[in-house]
N, C-alpha and C positions, 0 to 999 in steps of 0.2 A: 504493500500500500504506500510507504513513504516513497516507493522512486516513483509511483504514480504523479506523488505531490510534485515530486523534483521535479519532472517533466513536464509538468501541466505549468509548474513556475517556470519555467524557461520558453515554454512557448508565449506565454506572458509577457515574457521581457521584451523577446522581438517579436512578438505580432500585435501589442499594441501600438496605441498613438508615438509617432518620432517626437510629437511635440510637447512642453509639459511649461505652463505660468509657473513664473519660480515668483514672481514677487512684479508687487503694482502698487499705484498711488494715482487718489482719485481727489480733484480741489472739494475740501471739502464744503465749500460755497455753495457746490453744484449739485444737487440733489439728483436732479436729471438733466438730461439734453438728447434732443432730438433736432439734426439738422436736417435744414430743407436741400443742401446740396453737400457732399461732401467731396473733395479731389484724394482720389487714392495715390502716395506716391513711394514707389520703390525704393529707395537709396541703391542703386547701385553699379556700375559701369558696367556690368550685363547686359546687354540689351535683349535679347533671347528671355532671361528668368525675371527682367524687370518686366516684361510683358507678359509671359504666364503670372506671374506671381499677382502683378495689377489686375489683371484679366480674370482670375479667379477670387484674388478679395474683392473687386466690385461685382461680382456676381454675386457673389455669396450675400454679400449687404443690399444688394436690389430684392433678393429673395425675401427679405426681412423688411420690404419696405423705406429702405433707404435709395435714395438716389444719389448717384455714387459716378465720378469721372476719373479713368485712369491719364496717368499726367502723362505720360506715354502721346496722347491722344489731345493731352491740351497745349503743351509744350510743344516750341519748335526744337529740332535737335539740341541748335545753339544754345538754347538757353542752359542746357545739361551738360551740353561737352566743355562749356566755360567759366569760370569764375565770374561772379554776381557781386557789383557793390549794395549797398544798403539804396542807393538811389533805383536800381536798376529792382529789386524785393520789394521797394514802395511800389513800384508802375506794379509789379504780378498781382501784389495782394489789390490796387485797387480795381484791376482786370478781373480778379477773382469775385469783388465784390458786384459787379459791375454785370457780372452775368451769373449774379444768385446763390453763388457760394459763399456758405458760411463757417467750413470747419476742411483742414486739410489731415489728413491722418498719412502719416510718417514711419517707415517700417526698414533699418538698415541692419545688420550683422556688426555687431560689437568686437568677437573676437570669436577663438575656440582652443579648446585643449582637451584630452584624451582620458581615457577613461578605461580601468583594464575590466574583462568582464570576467567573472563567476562563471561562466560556460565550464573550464576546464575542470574547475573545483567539481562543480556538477557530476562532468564526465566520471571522473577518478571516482566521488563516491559511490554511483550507480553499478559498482561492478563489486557483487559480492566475493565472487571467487576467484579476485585477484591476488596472483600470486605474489612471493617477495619478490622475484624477477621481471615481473612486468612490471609491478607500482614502481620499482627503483627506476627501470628503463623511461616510462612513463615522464617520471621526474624529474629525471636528471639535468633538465636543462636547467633546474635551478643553481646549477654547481656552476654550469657555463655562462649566467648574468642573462640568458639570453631573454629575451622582451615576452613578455606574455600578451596572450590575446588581447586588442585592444578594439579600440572604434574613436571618431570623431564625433566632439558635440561643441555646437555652435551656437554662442549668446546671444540674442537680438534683441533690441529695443523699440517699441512701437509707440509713438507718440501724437496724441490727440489733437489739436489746437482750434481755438476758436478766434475767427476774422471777422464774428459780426460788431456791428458797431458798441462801443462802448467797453468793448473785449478785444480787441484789437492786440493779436498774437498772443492772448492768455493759455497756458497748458491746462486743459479737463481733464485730461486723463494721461498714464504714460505704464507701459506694461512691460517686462521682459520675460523673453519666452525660451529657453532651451530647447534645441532642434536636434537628437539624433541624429547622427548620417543617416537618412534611410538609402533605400536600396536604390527610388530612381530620384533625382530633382521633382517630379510632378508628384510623387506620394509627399515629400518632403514639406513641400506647397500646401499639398490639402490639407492635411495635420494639422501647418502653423495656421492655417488661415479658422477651421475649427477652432482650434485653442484661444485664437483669437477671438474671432464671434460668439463666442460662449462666455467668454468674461465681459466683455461689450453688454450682452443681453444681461447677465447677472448683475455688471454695476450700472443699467440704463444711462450706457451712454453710447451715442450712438441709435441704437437698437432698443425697442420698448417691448417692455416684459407682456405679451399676450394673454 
């Protein structure tokens, strides 16, 4: 019965969500927010995963009733491929206001570092009738320093803002999200973009609780 457990805990590991809210902060002013437009925008030199990645969080937030633009789509190249002064971020945000946007919502990759996994631990318990020969064979790479099983996980920070008047670039909301490597970039997406809309609807911002 207990390698049953073991197994069942390891399929666990890697078949659920890549993605997982490690920590957020919400103004605590704001009770709620519901914007009438909001611009989805990537952070990232990508162009390929800035555009699934926008493409899938403004879908998901249209599904829920928000009306939602990826910046992809509002932005000229230029505007992304080059450095912005503070004159040139006054002309976007009054462009933004100007055609009904109220709230930009902001999504880049912070950093990442490595993680060893319990898999082998696993492995090696599950085998009752392990000899002295195998488990030492098994082992031994602990004598030789060599690297144990690892995987990639990657920080992100997603941050809320509101453009309407009187709030003019106030933070509402701001979340970071741990991303497993998953297997493809397109699981990897859907995950964080779930994890995301899920804390959205829970702290009604954004997204209103049905």
């Amino acid at each position: 019965m207990r390698y049953i457990v073991v197994a069942l805990a390891v399929f666990m590991f890697f078949g659920c969500s890549t993605s997982k809210m490690v920590n957020q902060w919400k103004d605590p002013a704001t009770e709620t927010f519901l914007a009438n437009k909001v611009l989805v925008v990537g952070m990232t030199a990508d162009k390929e995963i800035r555009r699934a990645f926008e493409t899938e969080l403004s879908q998901e937030l249209e599904k829920n009733d928000v009306v939602a633009v990826r910046s992809i789509d509002f932005f000229e190249s230029s505007f992304s491929n080059a450095k912005q002064s503070e004159t040139d971020l006054n002309t976007v945000e009054q462009e933004l206001l100007e055609k009904g946007f109220d709230a930009i919502l902001l999504s880049k990759i912070t950093g990442q570092y490595s993680k060893v996994t319990v898999v082998q631990a696993y492995r090696s318990f599950a085998k009752p009738y392990q000899s002295f020969r195998d488990y030492y064979y098994s082992n031994q790479h602990i004598y030789q320093k060599e690297q144990l099983e690892s995987y990639k996980v990657y920080t992100s920070e997603t941050s809320l803002f509101c453009i309407c008047p009187g709030k003019e670039r106030e933070l509402l909301w701001r979340g970071q999200i741990e991303i497993t490597a998953p297997n493809t970039s397109k699981k990897g997406i859907s995950d964080f973009v779930k994890t995301l809309t899920a804390a959205l609807k829970e702290k009604q911002i954004l997204i209103s609780l049905k």
